[in-house]
C-alpha positions in Angstrom: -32.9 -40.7 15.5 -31.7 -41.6 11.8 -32.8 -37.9 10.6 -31.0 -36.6 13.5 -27.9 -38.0 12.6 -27.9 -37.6 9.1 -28.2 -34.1 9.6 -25.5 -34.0 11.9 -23.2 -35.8 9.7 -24.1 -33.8 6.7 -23.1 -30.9 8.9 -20.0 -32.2 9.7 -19.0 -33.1 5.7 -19.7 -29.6 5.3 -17.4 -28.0 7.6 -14.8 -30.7 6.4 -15.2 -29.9 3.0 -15.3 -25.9 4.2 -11.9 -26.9 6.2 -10.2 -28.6 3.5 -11.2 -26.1 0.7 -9.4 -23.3 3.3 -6.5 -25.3 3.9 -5.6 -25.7 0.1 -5.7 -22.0 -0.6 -3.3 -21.4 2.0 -0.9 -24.4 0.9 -1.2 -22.2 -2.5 -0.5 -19.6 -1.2 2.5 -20.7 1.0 3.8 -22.4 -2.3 3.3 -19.5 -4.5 7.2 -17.9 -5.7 6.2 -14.9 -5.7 3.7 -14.9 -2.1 7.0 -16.2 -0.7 9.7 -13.3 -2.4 7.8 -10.5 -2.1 6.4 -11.2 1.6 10.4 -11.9 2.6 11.5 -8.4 1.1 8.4 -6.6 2.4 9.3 -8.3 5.9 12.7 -7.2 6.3 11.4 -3.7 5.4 9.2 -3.7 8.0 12.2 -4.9 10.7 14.0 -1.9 9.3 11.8 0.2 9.6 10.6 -0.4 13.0 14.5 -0.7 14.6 15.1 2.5 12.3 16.1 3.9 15.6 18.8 1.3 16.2 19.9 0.8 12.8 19.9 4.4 11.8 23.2 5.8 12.9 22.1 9.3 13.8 19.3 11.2 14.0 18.6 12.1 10.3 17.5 15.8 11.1 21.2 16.7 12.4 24.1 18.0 10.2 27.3 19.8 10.2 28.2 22.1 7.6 31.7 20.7 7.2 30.5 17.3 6.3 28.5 18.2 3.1 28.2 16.1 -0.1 31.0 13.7 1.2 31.2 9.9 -0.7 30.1 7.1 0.8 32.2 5.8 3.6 34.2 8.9 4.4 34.2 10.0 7.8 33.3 13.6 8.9 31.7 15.2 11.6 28.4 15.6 13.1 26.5 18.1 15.2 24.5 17.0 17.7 21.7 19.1 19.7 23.7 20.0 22.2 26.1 21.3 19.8 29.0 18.9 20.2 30.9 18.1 16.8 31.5 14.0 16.9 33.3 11.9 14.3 31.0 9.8 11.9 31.6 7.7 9.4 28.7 8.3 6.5 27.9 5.3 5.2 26.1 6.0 2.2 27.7 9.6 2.1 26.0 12.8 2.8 23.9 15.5 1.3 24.3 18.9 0.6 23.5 19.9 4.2 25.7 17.2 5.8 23.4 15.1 6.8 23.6 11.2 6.9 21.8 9.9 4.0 22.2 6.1 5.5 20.1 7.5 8.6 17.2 9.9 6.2 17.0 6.4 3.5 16.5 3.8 6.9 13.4 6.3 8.7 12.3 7.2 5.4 11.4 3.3 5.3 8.5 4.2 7.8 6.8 6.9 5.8 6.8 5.2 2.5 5.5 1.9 4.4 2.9 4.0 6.2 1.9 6.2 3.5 1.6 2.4 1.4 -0.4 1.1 3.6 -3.2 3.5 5.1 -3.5 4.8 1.4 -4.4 1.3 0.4 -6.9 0.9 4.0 -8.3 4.4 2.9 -8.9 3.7 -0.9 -10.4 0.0 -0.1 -12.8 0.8 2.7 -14.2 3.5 0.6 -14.3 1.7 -2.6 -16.1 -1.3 -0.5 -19.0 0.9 0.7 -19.1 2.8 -2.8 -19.0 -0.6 -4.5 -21.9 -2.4 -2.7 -23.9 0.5 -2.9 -24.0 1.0 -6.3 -24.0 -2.7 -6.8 -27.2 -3.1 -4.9 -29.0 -0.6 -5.4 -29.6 0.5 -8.9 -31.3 3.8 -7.8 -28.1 5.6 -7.0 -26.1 2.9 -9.6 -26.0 5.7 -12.3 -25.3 9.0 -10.5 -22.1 7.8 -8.7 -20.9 5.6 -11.4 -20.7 9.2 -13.4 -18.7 10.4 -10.4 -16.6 7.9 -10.7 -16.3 8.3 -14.4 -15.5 11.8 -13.6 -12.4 11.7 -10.9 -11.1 8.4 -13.4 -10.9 11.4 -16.4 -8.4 13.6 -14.2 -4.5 11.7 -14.3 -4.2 10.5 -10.9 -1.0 12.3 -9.8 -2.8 15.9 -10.9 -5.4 15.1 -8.8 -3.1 14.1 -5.9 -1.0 17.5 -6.5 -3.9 19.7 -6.7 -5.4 18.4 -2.9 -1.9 19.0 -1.4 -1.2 22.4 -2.8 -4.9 23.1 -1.2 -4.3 21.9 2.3 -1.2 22.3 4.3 1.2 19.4 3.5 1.1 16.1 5.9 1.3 12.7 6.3 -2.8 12.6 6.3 -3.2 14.9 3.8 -0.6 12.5 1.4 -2.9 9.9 2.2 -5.7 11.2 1.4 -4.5 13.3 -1.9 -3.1 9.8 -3.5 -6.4 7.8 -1.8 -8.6 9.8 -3.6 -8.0 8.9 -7.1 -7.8 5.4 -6.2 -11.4 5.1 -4.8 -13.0 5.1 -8.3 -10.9 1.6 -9.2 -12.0 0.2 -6.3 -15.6 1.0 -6.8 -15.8 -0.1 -10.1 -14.2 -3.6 -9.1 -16.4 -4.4 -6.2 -19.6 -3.1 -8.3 -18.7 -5.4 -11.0 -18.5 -8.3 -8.4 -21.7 -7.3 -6.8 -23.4 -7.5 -10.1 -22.3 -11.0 -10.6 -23.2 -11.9 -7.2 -26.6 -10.5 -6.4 -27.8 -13.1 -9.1 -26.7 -16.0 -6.8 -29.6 -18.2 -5.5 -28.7 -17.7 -2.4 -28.6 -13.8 -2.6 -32.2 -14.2 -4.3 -32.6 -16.6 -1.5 -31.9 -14.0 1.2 -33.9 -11.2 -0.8 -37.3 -13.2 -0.8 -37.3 -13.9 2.9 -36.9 -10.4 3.6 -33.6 -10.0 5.0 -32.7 -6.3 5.4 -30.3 -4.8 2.6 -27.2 -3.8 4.6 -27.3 -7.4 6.1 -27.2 -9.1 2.1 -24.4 -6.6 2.1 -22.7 -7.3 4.7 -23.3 -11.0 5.5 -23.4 -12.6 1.7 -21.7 -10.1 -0.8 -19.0 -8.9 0.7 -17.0 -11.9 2.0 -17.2 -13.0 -1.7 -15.1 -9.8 -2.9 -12.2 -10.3 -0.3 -10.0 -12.1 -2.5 -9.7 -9.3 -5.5 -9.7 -6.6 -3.2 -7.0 -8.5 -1.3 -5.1 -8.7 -4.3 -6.0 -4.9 -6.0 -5.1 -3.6 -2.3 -1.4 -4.5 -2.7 -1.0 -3.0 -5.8 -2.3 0.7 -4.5 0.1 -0.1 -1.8 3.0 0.3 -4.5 1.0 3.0 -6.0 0.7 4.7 -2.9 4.4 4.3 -2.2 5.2 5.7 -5.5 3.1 8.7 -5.4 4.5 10.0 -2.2 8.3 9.7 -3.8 6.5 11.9 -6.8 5.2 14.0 -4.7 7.9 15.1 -2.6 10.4 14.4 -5.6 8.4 17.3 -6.9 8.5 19.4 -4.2 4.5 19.3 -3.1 4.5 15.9 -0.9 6.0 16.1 2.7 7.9 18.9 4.1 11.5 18.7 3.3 12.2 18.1 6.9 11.1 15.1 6.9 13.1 12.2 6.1 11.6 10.3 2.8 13.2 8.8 -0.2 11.3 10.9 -2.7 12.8 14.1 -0.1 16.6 12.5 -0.1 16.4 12.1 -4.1 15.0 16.0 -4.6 17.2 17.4 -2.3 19.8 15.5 -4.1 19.3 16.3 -8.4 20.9 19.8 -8.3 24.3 17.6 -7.9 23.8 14.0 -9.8 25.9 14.6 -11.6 28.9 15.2 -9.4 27.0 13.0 -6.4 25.1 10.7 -7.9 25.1 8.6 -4.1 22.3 11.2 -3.1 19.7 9.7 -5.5 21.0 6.0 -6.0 20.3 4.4 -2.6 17.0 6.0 -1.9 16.0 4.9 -5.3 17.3 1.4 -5.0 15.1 1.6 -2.2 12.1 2.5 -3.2 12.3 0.5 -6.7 12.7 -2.7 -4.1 9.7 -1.4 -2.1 7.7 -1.5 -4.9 8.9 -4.2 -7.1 8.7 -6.2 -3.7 4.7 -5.2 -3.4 3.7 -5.9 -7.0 5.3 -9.2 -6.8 3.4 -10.1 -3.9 0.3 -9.0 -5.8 1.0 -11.1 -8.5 1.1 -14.4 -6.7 -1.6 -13.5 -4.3 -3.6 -12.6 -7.9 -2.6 -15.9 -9.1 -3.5 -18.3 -6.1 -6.7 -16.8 -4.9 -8.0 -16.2 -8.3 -9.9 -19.5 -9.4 -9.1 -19.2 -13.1 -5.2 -18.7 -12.1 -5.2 -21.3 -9.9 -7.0 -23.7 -12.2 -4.4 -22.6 -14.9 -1.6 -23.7 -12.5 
């Protein structure tokens, strides 16, 4: 009866302790500046660009060949799909085309958010499987670390412009051109936490009863590496966001059709200099985007990193 009881109280001190040790790295994290900054910016991008179709005035596709490159503010016409010229007041002006660049900036929110975020899903769940493989088994350890080596060599954004000159240009094959050159950082993170934690006791633990490999994996390595890749996944997010606005800045991302910031700000260069509106708010956009992400990698980086934390 005393055993029994022991045991169950030793249980219970360690789910407190468990509990406790949870609950302090979220009061970090909560406290944390930069956690709290970035995750208010990056939240109020997502509201916009989810009520893009109430905020946005009109559709950003339509135009009217009267109302081109007009200054922010001025009213001018529109023409809508059934044909029908209405008055419209362009709010952050209009391009060369006529078209509202308030309405292209707001719905080019959702790509850049999209494009942010599935390139940083794409790159990590790769990375992860990549990672742990290599990690663990040092039979294929050498051969795909030289891959690795290999796409690291080539600058990432010729890499990403090469894969969409290839393939037709879309939003998947975006993603996938700027996921690509990502994978390789990924991998060599989670290898190098692998290494460090396949010498655990309780890894060698697991090893000498015989517990199958993807279950080590799965089961006692990985849930280790969540906190880095937490953190290295927000900044391809930015990276992601960045690249796309290259891309189409350049004139090899999305088709032109399609309202992004990197499309607003290359359909708008030929005429900086006289309308300068046509690349300002897009990029004020974009640099708040991305200054927004990297801050909230920074304080995720410096709470859930034990060193960091111990430092603060």
């Amino acid at each position: 009866m005393a055993d029994t009881t022991t045991t169950s109280f030793n249980e219970l001190s360690v789910e407190a302790a468990s509990v406790i040790r949870h609950e302090s790295v979220w009061t970090r994290v909560r406290r944390n500046g930069g956690v709290r900054l970035g995750g208010a910016v990056l939240a109020v991008l997502v509201l916009v660009a989810l009520a893009a179709p109430w905020l946005g005035t009109v559709d950003p596709s339509l135009f009217d060949p009267a109302s081109r490159d007009l200054t922010p503010g001025k009213m001018g016409e529109i023409t809508t799909l059934e044909g029908e010229s209405l008055a419209h007041r362009f709010l952050m002006g209009s391009d060369s085309f006529g078209r509202d660049i308030y309405s292209r900036v707001i719905y080019g929110t959702r790509v850049s958010l999209i494009v942010g975020v599935c390139t940083a899903m794409v790159a990590l769940a790769i990375g992860i499987v990549f990672g742990l493989v290599s990690g663990f088994l040092r039979r294929v350890d050498g051969i795909l670390m030289r891959v690795m080596d290999g796409l690291m060599a080539i600058p990432a954004i010729l890499i990403a412009i090469a894969l969409v000159a290839m393939w037709r240009g879309s939003l998947l094959t975006v993603v996938i051109a700027i996921a690509i050159p990502e994978i390789p950082r990924v991998t060599r993170l989670v290898r190098s936490l692998v290494l460090t934690i396949r010498e655990e006791p309780y890894v060698e633990a697991a090893v000498s009863l015989g517990t199958p490999t993807w279950k080590i994996m799965w089961r006692h390595i990985l849930p280790n590496t969540m906190a880095p890749l937490i953190v290295q996944g927000t900044f391809i997010c930015a990276a992601g966001i960045l690249t796309e606005a290259i891309l189409s800045f350049l004139g090899v991302g999305l088709p032109p059709d399609i309202p992004t910031w990197g499309n607003v700000m290359a359909e708008g260069r030929a005429q900086f200099n006289e309308y300068p509106h046509n690349i300002f708010f897009p990029g004020i956009f974009l640099a708040v985007t991305v200054l927004a992400v990297n801050i909230l990698g920074d304080g995720l980086r410096d709470t859930l990193d034990p060193k960091m934390a111990k430092r603060a």
